[in-house]
PyMOL Python script that loads the backbone (N, CA, C, O; Angstrom):
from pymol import cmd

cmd.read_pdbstr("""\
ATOM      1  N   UNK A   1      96.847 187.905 -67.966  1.00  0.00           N
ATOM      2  CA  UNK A   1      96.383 188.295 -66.650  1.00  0.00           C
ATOM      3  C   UNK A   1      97.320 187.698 -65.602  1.00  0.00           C
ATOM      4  O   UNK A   1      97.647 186.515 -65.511  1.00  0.00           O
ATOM      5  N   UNK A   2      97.632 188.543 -64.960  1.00  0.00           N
ATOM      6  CA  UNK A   2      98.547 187.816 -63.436  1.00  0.00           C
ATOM      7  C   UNK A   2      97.135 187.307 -62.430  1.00  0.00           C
ATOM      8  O   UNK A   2      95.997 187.660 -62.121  1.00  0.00           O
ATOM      9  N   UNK A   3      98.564 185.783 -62.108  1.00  0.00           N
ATOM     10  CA  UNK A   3      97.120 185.521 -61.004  1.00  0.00           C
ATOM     11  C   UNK A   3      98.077 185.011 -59.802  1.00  0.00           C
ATOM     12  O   UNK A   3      99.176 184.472 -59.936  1.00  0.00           O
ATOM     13  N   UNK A   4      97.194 185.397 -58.231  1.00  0.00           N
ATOM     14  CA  UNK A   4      98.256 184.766 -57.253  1.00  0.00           C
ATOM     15  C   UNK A   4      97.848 183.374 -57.207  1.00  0.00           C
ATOM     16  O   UNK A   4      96.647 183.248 -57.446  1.00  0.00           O
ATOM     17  N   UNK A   5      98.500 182.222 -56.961  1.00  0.00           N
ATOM     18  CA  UNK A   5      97.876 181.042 -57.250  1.00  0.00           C
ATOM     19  C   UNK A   5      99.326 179.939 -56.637  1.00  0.00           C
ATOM     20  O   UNK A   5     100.455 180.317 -56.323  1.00  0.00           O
ATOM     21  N   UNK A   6      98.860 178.764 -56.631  1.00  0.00           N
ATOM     22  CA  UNK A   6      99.617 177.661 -56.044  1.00  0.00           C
ATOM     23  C   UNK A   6     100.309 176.849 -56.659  1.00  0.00           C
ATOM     24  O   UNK A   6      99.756 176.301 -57.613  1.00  0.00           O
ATOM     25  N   UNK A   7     101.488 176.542 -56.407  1.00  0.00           N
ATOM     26  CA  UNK A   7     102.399 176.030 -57.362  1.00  0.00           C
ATOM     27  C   UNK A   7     102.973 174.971 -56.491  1.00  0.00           C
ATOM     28  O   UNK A   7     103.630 175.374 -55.532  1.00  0.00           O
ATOM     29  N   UNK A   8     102.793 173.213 -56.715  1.00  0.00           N
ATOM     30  CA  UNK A   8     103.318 172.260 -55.963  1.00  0.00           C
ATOM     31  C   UNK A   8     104.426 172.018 -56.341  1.00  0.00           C
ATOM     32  O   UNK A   8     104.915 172.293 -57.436  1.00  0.00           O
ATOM     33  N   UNK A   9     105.153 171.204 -54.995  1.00  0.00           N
ATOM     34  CA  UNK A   9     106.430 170.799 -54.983  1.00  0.00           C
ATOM     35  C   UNK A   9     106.390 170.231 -53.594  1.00  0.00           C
ATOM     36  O   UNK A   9     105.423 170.218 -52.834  1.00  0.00           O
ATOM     37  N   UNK A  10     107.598 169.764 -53.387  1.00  0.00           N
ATOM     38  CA  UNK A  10     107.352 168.599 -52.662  1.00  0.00           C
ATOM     39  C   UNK A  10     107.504 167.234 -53.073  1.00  0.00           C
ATOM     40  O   UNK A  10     107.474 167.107 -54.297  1.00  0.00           O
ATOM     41  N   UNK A  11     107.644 166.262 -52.475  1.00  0.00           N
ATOM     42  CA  UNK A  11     107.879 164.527 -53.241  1.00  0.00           C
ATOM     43  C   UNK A  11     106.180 164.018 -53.433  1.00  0.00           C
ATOM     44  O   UNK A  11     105.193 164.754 -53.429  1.00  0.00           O
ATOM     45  N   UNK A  12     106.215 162.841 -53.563  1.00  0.00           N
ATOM     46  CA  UNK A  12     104.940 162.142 -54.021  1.00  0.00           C
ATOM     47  C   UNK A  12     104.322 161.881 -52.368  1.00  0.00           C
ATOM     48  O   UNK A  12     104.866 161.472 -51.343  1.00  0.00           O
ATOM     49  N   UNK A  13     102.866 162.355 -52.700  1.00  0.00           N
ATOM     50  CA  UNK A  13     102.087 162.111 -51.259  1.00  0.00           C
ATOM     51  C   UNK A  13     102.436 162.639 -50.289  1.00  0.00           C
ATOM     52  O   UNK A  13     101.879 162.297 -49.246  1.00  0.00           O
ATOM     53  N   UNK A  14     103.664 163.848 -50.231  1.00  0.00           N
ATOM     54  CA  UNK A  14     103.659 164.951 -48.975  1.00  0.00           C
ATOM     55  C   UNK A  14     103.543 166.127 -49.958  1.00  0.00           C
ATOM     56  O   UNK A  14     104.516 166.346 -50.680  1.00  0.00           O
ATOM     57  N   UNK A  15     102.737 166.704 -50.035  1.00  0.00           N
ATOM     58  CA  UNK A  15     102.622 167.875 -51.235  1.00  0.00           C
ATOM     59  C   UNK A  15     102.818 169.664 -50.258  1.00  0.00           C
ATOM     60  O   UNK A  15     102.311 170.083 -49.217  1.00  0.00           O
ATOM     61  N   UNK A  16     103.534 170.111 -50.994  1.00  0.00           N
ATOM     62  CA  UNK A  16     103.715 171.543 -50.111  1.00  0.00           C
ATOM     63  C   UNK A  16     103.538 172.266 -51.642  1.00  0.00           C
ATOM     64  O   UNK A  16     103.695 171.823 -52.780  1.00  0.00           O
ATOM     65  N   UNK A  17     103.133 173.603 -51.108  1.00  0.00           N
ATOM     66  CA  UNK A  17     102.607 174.498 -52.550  1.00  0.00           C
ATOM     67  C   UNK A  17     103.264 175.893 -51.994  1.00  0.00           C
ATOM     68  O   UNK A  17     103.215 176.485 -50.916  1.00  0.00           O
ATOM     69  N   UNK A  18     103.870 176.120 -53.191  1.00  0.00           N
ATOM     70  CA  UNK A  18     104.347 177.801 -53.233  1.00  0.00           C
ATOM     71  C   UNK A  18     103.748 179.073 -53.433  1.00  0.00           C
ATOM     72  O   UNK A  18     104.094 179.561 -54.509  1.00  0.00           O
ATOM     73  N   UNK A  19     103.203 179.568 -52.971  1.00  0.00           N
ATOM     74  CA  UNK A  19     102.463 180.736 -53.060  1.00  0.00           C
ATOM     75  C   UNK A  19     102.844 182.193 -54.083  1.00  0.00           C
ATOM     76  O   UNK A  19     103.001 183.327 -53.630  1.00  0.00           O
ATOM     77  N   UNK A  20     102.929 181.820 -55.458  1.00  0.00           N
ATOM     78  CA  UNK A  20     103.069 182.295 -56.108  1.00  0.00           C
ATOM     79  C   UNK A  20     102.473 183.223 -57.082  1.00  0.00           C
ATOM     80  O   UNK A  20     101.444 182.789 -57.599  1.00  0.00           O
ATOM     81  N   UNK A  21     103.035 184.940 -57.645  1.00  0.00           N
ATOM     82  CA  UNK A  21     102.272 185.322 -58.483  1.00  0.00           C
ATOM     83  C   UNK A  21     102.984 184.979 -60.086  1.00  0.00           C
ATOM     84  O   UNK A  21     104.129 185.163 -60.499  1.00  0.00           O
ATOM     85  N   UNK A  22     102.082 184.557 -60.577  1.00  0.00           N
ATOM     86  CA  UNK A  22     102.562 183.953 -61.990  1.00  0.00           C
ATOM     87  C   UNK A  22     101.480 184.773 -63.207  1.00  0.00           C
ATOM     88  O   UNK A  22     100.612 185.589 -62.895  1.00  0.00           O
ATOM     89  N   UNK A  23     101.901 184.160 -65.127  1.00  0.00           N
ATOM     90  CA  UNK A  23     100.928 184.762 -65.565  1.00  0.00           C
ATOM     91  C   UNK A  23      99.752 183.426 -65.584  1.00  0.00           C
ATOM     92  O   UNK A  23      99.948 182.225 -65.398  1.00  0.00           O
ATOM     93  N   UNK A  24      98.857 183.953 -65.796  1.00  0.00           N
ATOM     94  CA  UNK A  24      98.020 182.753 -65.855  1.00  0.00           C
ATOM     95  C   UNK A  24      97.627 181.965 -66.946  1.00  0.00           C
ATOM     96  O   UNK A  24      96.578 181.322 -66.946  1.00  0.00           O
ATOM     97  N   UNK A  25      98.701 181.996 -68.197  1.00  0.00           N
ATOM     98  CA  UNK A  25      99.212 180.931 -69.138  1.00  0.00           C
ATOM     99  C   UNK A  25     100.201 180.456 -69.237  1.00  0.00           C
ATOM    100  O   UNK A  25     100.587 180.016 -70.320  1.00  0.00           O
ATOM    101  N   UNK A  26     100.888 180.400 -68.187  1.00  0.00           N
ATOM    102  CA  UNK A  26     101.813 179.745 -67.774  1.00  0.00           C
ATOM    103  C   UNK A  26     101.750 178.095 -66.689  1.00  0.00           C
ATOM    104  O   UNK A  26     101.554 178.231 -65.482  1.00  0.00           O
ATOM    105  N   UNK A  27     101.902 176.909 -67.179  1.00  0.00           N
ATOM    106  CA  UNK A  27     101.903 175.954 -66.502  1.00  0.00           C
ATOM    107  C   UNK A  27     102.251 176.041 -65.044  1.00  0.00           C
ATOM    108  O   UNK A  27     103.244 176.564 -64.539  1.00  0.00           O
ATOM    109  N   UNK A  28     101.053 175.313 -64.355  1.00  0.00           N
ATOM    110  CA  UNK A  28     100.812 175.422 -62.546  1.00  0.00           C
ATOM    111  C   UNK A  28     102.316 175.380 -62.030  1.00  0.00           C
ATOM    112  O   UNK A  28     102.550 176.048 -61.023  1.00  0.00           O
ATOM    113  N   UNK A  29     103.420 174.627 -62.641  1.00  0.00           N
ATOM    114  CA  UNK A  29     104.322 174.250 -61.678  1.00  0.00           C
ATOM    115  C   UNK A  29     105.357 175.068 -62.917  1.00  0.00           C
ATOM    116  O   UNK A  29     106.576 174.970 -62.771  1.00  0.00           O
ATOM    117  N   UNK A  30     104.921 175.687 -63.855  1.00  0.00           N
ATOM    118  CA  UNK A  30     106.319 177.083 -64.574  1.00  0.00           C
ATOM    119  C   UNK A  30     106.831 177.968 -63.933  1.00  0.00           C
ATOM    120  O   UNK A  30     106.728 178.255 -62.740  1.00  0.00           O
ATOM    121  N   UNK A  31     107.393 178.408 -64.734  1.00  0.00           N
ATOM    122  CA  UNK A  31     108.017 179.862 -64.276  1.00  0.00           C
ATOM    123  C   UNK A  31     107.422 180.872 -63.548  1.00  0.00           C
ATOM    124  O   UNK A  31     106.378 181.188 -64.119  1.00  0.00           O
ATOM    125  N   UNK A  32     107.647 181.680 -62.312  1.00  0.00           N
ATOM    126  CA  UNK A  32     106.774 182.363 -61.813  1.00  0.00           C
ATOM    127  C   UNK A  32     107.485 184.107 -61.585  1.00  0.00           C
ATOM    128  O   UNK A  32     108.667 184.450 -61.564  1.00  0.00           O
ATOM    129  N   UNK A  33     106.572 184.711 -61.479  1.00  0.00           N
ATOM    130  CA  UNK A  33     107.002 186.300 -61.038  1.00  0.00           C
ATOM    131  C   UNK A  33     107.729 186.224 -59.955  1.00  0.00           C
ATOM    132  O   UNK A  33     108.946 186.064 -60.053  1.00  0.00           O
ATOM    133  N   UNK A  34     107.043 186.335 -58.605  1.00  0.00           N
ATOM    134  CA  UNK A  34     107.545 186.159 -57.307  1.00  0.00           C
ATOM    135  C   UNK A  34     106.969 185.202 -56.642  1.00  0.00           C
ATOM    136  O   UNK A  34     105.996 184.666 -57.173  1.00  0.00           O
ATOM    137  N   UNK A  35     107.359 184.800 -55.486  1.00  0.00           N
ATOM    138  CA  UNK A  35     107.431 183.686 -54.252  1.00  0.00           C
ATOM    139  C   UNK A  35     106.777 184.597 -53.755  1.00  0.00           C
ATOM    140  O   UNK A  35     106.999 185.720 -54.206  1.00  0.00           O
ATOM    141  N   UNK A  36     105.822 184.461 -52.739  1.00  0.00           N
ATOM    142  CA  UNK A  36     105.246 185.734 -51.953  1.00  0.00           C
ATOM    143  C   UNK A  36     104.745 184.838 -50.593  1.00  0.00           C
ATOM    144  O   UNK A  36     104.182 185.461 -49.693  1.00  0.00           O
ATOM    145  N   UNK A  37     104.977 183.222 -50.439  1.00  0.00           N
ATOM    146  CA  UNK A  37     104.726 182.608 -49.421  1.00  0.00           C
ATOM    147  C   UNK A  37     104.728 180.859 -49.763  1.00  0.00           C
ATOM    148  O   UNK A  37     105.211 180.328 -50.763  1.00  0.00           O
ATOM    149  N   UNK A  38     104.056 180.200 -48.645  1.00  0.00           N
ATOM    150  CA  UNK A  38     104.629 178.653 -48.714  1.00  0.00           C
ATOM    151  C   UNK A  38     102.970 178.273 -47.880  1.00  0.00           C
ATOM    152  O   UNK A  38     102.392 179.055 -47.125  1.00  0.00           O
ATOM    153  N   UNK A  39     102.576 177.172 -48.195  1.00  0.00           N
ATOM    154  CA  UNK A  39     101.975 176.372 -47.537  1.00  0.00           C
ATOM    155  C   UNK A  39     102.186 174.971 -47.489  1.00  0.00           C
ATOM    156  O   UNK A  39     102.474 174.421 -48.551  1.00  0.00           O
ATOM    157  N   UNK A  40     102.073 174.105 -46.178  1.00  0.00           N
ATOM    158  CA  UNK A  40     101.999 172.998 -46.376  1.00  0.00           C
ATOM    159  C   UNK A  40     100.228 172.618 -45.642  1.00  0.00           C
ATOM    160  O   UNK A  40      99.670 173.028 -44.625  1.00  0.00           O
ATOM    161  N   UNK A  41      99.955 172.017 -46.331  1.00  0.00           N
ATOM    162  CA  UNK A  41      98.413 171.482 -46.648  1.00  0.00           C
ATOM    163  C   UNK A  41      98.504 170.207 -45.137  1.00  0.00           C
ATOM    164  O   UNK A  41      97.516 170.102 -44.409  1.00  0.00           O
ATOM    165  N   UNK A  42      99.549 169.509 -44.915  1.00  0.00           N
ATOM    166  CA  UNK A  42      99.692 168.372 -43.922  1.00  0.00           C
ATOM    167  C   UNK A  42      99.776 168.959 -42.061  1.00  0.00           C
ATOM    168  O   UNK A  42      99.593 168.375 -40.993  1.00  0.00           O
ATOM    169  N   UNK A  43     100.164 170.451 -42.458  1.00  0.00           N
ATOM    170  CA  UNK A  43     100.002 170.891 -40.997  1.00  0.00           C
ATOM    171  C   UNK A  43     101.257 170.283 -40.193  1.00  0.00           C
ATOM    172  O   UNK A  43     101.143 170.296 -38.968  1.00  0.00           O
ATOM    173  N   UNK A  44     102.597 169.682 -40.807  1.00  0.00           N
ATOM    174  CA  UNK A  44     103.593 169.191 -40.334  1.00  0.00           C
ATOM    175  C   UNK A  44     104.667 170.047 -39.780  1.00  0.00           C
ATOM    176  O   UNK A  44     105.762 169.619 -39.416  1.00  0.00           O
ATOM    177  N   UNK A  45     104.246 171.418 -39.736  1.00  0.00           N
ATOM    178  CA  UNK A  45     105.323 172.202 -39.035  1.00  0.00           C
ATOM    179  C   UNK A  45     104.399 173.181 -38.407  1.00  0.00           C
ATOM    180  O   UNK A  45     103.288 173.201 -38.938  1.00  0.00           O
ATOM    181  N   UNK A  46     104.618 174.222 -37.140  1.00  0.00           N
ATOM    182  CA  UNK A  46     103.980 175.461 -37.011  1.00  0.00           C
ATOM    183  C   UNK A  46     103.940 176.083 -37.703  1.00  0.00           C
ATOM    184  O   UNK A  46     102.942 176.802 -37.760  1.00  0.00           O
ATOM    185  N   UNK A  47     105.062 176.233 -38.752  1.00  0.00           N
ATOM    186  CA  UNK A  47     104.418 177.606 -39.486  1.00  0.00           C
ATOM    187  C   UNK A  47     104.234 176.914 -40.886  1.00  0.00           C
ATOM    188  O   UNK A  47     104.893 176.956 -41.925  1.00  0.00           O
ATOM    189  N   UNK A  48     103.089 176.265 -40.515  1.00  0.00           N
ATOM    190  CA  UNK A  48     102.394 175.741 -42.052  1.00  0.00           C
ATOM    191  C   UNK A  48     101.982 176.474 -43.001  1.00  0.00           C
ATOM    192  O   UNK A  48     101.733 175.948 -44.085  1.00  0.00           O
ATOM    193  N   UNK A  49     101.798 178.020 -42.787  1.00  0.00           N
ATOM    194  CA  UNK A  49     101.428 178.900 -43.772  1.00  0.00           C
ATOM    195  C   UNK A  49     102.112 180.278 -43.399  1.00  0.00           C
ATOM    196  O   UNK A  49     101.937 180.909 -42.357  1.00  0.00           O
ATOM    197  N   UNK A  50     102.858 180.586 -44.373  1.00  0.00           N
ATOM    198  CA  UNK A  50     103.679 181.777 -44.162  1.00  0.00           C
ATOM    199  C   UNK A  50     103.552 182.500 -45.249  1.00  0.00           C
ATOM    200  O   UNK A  50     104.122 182.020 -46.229  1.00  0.00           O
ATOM    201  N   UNK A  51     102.811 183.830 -45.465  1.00  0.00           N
ATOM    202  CA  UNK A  51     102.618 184.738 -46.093  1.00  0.00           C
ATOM    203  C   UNK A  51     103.312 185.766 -45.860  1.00  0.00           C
ATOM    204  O   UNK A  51     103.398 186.283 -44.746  1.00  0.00           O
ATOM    205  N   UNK A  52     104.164 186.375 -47.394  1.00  0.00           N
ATOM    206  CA  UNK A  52     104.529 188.018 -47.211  1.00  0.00           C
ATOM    207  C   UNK A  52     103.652 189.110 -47.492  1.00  0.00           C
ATOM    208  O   UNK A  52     103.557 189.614 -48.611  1.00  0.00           O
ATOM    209  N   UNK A  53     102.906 189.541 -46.322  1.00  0.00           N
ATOM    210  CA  UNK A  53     101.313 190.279 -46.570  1.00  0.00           C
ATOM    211  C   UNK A  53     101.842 191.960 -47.656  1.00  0.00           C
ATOM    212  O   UNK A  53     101.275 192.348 -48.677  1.00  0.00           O
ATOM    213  N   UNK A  54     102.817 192.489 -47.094  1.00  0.00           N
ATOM    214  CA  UNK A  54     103.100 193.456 -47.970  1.00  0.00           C
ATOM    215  C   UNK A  54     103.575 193.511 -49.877  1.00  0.00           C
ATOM    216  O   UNK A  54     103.666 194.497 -50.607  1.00  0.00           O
ATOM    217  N   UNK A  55     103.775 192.165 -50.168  1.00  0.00           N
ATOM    218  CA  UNK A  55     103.856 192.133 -51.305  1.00  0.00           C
ATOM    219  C   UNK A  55     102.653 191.306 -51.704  1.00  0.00           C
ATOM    220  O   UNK A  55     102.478 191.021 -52.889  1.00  0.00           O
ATOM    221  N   UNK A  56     102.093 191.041 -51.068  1.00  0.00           N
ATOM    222  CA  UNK A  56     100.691 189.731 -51.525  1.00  0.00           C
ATOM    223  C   UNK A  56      99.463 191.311 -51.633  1.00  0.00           C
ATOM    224  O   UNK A  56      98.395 191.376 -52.243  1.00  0.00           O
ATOM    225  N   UNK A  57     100.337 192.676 -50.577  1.00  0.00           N
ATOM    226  CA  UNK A  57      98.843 193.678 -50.681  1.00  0.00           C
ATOM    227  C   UNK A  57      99.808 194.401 -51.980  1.00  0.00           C
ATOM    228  O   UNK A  57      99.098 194.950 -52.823  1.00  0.00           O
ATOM    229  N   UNK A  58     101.222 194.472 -52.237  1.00  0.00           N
ATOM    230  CA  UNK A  58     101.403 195.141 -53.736  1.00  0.00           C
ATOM    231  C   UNK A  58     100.821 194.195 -54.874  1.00  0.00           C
ATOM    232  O   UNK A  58     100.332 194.800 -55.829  1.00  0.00           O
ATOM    233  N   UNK A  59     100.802 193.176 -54.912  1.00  0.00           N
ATOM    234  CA  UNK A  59     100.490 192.614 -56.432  1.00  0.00           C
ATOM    235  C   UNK A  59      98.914 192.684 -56.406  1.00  0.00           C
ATOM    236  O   UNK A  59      98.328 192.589 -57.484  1.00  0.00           O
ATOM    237  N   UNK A  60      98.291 192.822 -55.405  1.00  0.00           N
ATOM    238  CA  UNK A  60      96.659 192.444 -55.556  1.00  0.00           C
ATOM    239  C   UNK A  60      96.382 194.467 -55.908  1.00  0.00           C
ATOM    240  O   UNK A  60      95.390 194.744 -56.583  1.00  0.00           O
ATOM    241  N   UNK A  61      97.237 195.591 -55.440  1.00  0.00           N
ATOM    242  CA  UNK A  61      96.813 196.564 -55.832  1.00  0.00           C
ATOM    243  C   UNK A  61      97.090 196.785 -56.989  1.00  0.00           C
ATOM    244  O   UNK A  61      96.471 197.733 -57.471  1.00  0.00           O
ATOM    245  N   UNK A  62      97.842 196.240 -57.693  1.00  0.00           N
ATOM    246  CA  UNK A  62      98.341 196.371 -59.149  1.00  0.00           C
ATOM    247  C   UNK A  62      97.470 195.336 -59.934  1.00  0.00           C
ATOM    248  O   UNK A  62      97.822 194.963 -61.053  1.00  0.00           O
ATOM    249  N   UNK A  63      96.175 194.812 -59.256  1.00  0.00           N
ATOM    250  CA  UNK A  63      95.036 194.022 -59.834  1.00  0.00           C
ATOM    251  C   UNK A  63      95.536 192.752 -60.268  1.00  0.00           C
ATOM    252  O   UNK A  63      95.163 192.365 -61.376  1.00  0.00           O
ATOM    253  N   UNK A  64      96.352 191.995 -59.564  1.00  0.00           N
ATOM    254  CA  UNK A  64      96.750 190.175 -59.701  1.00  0.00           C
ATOM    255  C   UNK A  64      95.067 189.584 -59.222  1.00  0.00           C
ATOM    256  O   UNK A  64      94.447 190.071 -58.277  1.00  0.00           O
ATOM    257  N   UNK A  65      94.675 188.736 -59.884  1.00  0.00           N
ATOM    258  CA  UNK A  65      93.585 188.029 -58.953  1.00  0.00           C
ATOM    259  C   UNK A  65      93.926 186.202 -58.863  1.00  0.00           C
ATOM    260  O   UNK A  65      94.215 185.223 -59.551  1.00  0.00           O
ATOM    261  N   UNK A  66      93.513 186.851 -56.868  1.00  0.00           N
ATOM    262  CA  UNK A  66      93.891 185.215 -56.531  1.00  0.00           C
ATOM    263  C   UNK A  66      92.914 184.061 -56.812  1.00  0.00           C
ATOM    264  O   UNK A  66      91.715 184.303 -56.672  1.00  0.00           O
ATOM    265  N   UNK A  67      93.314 182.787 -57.209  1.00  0.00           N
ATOM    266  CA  UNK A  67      92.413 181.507 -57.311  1.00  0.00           C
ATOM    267  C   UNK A  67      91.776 181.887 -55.769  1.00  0.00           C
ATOM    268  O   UNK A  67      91.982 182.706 -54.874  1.00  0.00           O
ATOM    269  N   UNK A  68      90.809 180.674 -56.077  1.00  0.00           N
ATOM    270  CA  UNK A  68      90.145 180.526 -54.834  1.00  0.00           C
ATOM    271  C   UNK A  68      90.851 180.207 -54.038  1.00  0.00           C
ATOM    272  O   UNK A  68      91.092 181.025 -53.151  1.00  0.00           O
ATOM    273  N   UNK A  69      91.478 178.922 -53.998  1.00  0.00           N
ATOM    274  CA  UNK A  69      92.469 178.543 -52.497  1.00  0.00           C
ATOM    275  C   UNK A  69      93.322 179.322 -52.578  1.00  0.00           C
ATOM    276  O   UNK A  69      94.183 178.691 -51.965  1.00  0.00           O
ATOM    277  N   UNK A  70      94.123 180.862 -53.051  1.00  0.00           N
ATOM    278  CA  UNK A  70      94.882 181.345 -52.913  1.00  0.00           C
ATOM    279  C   UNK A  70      94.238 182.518 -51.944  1.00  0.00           C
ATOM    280  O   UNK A  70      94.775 182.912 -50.908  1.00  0.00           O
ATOM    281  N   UNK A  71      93.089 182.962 -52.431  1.00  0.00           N
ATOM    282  CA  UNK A  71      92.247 183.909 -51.245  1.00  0.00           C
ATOM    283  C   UNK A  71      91.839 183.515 -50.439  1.00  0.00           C
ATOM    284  O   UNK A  71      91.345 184.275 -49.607  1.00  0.00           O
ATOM    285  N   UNK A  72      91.815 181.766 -50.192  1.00  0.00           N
ATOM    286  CA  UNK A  72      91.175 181.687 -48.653  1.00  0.00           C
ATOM    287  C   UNK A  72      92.153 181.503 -47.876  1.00  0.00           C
ATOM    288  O   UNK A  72      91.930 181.372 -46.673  1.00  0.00           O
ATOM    289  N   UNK A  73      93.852 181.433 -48.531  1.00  0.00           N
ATOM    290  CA  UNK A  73      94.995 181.171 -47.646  1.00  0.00           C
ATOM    291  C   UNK A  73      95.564 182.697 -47.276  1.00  0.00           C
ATOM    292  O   UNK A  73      96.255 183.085 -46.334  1.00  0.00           O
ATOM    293  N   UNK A  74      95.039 183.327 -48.300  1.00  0.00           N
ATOM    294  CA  UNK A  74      95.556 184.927 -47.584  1.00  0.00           C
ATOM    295  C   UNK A  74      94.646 185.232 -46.831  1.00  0.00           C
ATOM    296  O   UNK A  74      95.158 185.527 -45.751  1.00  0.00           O
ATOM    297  N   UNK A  75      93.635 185.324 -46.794  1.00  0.00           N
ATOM    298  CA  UNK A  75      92.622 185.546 -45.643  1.00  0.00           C
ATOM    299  C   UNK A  75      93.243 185.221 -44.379  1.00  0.00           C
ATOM    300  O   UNK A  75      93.608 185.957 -43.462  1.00  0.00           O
ATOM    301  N   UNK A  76      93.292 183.846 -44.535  1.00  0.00           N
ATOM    302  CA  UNK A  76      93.681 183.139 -43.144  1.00  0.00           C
ATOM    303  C   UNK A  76      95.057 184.084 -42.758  1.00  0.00           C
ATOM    304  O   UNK A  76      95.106 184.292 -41.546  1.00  0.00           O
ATOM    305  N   UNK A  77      96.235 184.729 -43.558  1.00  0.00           N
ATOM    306  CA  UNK A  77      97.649 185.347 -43.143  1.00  0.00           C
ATOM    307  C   UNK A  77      97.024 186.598 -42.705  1.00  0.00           C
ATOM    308  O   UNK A  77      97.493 187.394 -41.891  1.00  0.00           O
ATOM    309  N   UNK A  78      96.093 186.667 -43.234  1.00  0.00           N
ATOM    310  CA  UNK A  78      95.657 188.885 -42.851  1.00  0.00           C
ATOM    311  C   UNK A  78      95.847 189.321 -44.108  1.00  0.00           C
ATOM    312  O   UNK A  78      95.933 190.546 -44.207  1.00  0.00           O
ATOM    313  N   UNK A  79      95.930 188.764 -44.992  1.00  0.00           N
ATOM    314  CA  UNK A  79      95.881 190.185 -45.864  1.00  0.00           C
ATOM    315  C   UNK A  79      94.939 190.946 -46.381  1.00  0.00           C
ATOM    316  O   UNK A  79      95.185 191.961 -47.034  1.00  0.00           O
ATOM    317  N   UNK A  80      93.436 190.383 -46.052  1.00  0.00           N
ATOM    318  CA  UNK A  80      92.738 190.646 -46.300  1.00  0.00           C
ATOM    319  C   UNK A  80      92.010 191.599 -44.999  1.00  0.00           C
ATOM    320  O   UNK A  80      90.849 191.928 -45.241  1.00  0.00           O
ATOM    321  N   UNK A  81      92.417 191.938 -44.028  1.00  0.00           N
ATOM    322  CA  UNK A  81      91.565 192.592 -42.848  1.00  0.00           C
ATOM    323  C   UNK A  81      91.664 193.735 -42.883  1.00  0.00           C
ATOM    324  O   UNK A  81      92.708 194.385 -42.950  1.00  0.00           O
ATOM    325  N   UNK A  82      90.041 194.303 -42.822  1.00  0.00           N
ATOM    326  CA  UNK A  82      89.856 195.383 -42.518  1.00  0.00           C
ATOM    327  C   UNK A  82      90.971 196.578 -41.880  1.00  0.00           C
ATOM    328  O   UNK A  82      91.706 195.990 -41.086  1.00  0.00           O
ATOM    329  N   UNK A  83      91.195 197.494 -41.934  1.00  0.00           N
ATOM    330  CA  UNK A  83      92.252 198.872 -41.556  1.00  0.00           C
ATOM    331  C   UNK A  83      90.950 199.151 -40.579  1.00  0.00           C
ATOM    332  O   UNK A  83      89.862 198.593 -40.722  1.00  0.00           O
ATOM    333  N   UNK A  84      91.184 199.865 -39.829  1.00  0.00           N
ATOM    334  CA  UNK A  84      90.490 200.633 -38.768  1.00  0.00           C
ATOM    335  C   UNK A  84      89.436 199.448 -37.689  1.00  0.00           C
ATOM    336  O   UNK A  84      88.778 199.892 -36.748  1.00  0.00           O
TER     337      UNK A  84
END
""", "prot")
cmd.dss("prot")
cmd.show_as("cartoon", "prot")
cmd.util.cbc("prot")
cmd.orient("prot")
């Protein structure tokens, strides 16, 4: 199963996570499909969360399902909002 999900990096005690679609037997910090965005969790830059909404809406139509903190961080980018 593909899943969109979070992949850390970063040094010890500043943690930033990659917004990645991977398979989901593949180790949190393995090999991944695509990069599709970045978060940092510390809020140390403006653009602490940067999502690519057009490929985050191709892999979820081709049925990827996101972890939980991966759908509440696309929420927050739009990828989830209503059309009309």
């Amino acid at each position: 199963m593909v899943k969109i999900r979070l992949s850390r990096f970063g040094s010890k005690h500043n943690p930033h996570y990659r917004i990645v679609v991977t398979d989901s037997r593949r180790k949190r910090d393995g090999a991944y499909i695509e990069k599709i965005g970045y978060y940092d969790p510390r809020k140390t830059t403006p653009d602490w969360l940067k999502v690519d909404v057009e490929r985050a809406k191709h892999w979820l139509s081709l049925g990827a399902q996101p972890t939980d903190t991966a759908r509440r961080l696309l929420r927050q980018a739009g990828v989830f909002r209503q059309e009309g």
